[in-house]
LUMBA-813129 format. One line per field, with one value per residue: x, y, z of N, C-alpha, C in turn; residue number from 1; residue in three letters. Coordinates in Angstrom, 1 decimal, padded with zeros to 4 digits. Example, Ala and Ser with C-alpha at 12.3 -4.5 7.8 and 13.67 -1.06 7.14 Angstrom:
<dozas>
n_east <- (013.2 | 012.8)
n_north <- (-005.7 | -002.2)
n_up <- (007.8 | 007.1)
ca_east <- (012.3 | 013.7)
ca_north <- (-004.5 | -001.1)
ca_up <- (007.8 | 007.1)
c_east <- (013.2 | 012.9)
c_north <- (-003.3 | 000.0)
c_up <- (007.8 | 007.9)
num <- (1 | 2)
residu <- (ALA | SER)
</dozas>
This chain:
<dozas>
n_east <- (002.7 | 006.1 | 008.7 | 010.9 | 014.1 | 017.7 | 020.1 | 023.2 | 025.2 | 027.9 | 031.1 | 032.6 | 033.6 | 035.3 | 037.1 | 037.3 | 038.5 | 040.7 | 042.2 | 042.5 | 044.4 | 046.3 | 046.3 | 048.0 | 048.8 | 048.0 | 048.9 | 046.6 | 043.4 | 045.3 | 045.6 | 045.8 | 047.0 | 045.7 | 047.0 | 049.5 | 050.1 | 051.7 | 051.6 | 048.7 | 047.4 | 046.8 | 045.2 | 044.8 | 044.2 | 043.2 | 044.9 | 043.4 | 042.9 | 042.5 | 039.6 | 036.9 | 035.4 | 032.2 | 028.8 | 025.8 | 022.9 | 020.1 | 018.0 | 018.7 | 020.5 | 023.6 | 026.8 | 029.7 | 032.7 | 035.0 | 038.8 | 042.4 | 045.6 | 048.2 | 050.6 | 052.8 | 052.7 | 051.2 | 047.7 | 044.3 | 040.8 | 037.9 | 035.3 | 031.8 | 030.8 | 028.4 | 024.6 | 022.1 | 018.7 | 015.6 | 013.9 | 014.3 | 017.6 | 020.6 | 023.9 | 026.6 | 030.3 | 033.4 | 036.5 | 039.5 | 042.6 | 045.3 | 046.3 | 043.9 | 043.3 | 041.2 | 039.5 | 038.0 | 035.2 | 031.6 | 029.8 | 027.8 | 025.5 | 025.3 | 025.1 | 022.3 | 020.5 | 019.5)
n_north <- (026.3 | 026.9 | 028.0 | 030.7 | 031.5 | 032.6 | 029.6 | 028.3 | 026.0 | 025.3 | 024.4 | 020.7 | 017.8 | 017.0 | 019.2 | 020.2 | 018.4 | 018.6 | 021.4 | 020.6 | 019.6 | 021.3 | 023.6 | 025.8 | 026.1 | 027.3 | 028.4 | 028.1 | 028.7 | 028.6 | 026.9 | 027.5 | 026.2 | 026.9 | 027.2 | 026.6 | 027.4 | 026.5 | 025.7 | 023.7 | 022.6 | 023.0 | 024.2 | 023.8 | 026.0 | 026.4 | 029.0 | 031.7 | 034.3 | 037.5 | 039.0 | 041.0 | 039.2 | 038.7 | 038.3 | 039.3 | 037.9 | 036.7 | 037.0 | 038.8 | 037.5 | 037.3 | 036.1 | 034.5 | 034.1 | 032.2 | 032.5 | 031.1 | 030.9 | 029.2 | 026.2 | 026.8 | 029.2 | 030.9 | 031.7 | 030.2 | 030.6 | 030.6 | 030.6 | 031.3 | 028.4 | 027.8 | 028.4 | 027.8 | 027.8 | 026.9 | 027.2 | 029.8 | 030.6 | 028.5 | 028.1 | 026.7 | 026.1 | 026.6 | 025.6 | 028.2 | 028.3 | 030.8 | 031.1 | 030.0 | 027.2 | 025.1 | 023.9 | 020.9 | 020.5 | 020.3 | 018.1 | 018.1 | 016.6 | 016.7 | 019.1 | 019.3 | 018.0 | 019.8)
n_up <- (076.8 | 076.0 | 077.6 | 077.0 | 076.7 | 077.2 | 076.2 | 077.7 | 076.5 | 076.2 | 076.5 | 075.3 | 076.3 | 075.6 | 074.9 | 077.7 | 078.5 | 077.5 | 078.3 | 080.7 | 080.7 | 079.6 | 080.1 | 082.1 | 085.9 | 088.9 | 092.0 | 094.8 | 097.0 | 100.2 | 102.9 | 106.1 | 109.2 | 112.2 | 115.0 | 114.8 | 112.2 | 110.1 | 106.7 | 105.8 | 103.8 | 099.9 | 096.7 | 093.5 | 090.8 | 087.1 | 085.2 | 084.5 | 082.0 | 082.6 | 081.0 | 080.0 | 078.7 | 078.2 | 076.6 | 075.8 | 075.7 | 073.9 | 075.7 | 077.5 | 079.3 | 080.6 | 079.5 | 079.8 | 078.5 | 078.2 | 079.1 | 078.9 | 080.0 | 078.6 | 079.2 | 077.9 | 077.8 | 075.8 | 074.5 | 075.2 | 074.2 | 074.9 | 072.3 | 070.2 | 068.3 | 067.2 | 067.5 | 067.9 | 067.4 | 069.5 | 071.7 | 072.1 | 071.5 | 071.6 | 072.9 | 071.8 | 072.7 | 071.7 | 071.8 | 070.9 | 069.7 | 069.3 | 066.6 | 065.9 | 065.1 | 066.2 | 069.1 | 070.4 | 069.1 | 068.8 | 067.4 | 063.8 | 064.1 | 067.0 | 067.7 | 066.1 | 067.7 | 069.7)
ca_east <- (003.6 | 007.5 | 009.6 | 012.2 | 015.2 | 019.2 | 020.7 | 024.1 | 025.3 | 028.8 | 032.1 | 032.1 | 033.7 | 036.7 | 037.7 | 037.4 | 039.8 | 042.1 | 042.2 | 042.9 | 046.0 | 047.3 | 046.4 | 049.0 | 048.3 | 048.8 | 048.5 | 045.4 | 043.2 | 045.9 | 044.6 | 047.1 | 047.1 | 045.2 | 048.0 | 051.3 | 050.5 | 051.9 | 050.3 | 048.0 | 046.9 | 047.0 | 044.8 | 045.9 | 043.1 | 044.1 | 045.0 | 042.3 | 042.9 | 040.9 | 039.6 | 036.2 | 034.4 | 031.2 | 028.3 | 025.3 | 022.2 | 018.9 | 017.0 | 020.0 | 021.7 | 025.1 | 027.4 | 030.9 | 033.6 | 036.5 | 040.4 | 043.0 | 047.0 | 048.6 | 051.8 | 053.5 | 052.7 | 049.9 | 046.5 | 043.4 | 040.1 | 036.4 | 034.7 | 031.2 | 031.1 | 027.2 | 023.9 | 020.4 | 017.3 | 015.5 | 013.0 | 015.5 | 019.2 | 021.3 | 025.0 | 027.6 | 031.5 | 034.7 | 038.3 | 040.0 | 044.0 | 045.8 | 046.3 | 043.0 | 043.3 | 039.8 | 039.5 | 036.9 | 034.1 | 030.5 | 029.1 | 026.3 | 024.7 | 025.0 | 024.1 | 020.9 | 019.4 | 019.4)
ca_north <- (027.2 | 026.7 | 029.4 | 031.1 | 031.6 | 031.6 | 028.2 | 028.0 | 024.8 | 025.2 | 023.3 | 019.2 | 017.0 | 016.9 | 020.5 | 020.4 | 017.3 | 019.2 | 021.9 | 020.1 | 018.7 | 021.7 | 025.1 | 026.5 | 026.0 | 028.2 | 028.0 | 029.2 | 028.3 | 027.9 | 027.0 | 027.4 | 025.5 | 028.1 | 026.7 | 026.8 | 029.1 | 026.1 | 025.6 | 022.2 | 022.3 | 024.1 | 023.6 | 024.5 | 025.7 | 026.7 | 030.2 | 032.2 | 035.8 | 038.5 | 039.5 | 041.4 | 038.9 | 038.7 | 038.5 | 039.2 | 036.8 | 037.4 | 037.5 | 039.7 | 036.7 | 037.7 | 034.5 | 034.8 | 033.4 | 031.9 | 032.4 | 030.7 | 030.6 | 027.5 | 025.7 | 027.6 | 031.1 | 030.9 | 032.2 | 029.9 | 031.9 | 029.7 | 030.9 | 030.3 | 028.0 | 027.8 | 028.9 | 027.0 | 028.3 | 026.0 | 028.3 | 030.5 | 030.6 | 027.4 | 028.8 | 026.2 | 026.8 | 025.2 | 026.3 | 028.4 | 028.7 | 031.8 | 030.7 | 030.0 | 026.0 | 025.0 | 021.9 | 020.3 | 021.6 | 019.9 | 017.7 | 018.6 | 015.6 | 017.0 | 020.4 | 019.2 | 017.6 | 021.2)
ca_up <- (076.0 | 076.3 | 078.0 | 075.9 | 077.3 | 076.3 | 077.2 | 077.5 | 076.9 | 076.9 | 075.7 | 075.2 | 077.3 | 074.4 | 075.3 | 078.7 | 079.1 | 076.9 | 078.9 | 082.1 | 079.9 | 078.8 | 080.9 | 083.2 | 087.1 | 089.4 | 093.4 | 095.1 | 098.6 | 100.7 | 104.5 | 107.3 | 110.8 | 113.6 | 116.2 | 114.0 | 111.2 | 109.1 | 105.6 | 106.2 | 102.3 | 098.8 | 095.9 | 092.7 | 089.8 | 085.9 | 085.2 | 083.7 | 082.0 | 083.2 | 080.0 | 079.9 | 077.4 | 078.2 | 075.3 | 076.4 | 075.1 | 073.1 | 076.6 | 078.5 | 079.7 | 080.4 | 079.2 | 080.1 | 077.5 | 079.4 | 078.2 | 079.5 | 079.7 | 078.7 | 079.9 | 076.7 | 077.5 | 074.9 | 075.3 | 074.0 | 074.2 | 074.3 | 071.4 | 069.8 | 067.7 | 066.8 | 068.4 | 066.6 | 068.3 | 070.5 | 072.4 | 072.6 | 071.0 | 072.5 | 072.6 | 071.9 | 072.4 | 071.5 | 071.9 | 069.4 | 069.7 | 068.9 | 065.0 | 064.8 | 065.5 | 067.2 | 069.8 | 070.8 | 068.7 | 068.9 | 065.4 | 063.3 | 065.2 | 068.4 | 067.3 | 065.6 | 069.0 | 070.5)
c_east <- (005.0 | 008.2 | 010.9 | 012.8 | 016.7 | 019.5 | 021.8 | 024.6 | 026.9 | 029.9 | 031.9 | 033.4 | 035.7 | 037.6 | 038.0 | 038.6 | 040.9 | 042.4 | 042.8 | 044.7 | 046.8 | 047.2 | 047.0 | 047.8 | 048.5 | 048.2 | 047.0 | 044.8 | 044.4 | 045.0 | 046.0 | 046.4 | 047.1 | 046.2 | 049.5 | 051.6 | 051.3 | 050.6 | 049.7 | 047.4 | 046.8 | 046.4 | 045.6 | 044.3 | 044.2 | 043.7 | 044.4 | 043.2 | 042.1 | 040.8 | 037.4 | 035.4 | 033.1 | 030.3 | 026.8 | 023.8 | 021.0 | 017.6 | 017.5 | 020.5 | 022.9 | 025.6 | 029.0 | 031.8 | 034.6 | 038.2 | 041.1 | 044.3 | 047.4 | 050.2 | 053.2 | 053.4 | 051.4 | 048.3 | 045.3 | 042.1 | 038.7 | 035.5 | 033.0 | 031.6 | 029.4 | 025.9 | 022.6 | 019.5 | 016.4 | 014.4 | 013.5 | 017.1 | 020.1 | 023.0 | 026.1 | 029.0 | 032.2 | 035.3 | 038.4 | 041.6 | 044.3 | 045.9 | 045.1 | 042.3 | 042.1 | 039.9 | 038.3 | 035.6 | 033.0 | 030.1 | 028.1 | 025.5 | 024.3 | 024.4 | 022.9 | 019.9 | 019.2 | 017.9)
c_north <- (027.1 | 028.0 | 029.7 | 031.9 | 031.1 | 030.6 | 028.2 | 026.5 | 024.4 | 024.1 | 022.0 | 019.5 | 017.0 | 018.2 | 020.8 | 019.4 | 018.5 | 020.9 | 021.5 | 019.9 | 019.7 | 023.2 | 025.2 | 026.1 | 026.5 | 027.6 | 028.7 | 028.2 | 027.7 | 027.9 | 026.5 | 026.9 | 027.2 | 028.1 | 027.1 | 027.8 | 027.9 | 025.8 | 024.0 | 021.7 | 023.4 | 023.7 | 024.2 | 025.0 | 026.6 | 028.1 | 030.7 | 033.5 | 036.4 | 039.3 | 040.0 | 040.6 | 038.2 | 039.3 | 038.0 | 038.5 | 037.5 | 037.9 | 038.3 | 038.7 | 037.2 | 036.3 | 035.2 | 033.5 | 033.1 | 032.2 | 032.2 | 030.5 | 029.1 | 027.5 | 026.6 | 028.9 | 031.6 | 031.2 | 031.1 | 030.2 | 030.4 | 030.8 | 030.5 | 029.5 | 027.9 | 028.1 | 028.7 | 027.7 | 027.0 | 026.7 | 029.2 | 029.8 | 029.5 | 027.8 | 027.4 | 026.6 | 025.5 | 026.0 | 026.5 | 029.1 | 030.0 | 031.8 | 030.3 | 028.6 | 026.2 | 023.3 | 021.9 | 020.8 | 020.5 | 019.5 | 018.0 | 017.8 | 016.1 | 018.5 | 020.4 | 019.0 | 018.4 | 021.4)
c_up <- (076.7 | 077.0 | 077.1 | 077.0 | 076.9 | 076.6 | 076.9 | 077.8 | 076.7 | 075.9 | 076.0 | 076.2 | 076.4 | 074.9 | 076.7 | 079.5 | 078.6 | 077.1 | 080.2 | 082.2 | 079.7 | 079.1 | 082.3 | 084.6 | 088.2 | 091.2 | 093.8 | 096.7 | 099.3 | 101.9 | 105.0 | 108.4 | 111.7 | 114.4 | 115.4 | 113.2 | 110.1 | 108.0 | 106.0 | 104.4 | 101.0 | 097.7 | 094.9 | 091.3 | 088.0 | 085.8 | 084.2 | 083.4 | 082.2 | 082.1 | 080.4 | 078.4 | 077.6 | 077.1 | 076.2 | 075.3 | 074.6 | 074.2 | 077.7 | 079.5 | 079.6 | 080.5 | 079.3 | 079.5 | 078.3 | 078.3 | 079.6 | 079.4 | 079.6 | 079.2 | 079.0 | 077.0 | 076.7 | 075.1 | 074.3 | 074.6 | 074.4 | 073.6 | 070.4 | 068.5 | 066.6 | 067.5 | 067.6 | 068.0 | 068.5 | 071.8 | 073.2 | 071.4 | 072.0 | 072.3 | 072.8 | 071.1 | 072.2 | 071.8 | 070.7 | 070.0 | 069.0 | 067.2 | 064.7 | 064.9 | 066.4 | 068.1 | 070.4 | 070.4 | 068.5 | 067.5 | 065.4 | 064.5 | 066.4 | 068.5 | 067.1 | 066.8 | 069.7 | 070.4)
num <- (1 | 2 | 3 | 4 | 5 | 6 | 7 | 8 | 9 | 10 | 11 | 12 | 13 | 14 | 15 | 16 | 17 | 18 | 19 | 20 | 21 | 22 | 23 | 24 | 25 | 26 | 27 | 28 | 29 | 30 | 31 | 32 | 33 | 34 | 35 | 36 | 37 | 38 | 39 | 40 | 41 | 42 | 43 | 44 | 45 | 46 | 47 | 48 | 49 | 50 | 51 | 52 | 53 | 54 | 55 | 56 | 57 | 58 | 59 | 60 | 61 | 62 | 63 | 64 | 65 | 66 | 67 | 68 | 69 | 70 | 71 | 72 | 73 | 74 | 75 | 76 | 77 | 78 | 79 | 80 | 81 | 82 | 83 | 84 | 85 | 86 | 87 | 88 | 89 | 90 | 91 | 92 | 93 | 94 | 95 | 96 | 97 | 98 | 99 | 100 | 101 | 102 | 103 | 104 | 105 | 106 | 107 | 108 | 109 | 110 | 111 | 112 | 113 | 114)
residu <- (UNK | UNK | UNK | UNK | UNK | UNK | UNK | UNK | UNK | UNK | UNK | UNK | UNK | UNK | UNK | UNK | UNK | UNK | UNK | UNK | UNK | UNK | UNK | UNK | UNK | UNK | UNK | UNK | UNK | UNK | UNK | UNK | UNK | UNK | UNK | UNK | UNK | UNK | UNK | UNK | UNK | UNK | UNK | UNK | UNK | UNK | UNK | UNK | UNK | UNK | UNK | UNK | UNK | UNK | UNK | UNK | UNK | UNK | UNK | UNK | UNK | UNK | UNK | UNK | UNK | UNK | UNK | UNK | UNK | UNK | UNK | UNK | UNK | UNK | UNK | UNK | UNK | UNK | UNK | UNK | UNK | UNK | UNK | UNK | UNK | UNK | UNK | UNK | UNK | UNK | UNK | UNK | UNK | UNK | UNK | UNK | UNK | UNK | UNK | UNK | UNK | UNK | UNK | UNK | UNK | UNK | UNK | UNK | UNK | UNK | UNK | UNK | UNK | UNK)
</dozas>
């Protein structure tokens, strides 16, 4: 007998490039020199909003929806997009822009093999 359980399985590979491409970047881990106190390195990651959107799953999985600022000011949200059952509910997202515009959204095809 199978285990049932939610799966998140998350944005494609399409949305995630286009993301990389086009969400704001802001500074973060800096690490300073013990001796000097100069900076030695700085990563940088893309700036998230702190939005409380968490949707919690058919077995109390808590799934956490991402939003993210872009280089524009613009906010674009990961939204689902579909959720087929699969021993358990399989939760696939795409991007959906403030107008509504969706990127990177998962084909029947790929939906079906869930």
């Amino acid at each position: 007998m199978g285990i049932r359980c939610d799966q998140w399985i998350g944005l494609t590979n399409v949305a995630h490039e286009w993301l990389r491409e086009h969400v704001k970047l802001v500074e973060a881990n800096h690490v300073f020199c013990p001796h000097c106190g100069g900076e030695v390195h700085h990563d940088t990651r893309m700036e998230t909003v702190e939005e409380d959107r968490f949707v919690y799953g058919m077995f109390g999985d808590k799934l956490l929806f991402g939003t993210w600022r872009l280089k524009d000011g613009k906010l674009v949200r990961e939204v689902l997009q579909a959720d087929p059952w699969s021993s358990g509910p399989c939760f696939f997202t795409c991007l959906e822009l403030e107008d509504g515009t969706r990127i990177g959204e998962w084909s029947d095809e790929e939906i079906s093999r869930a």
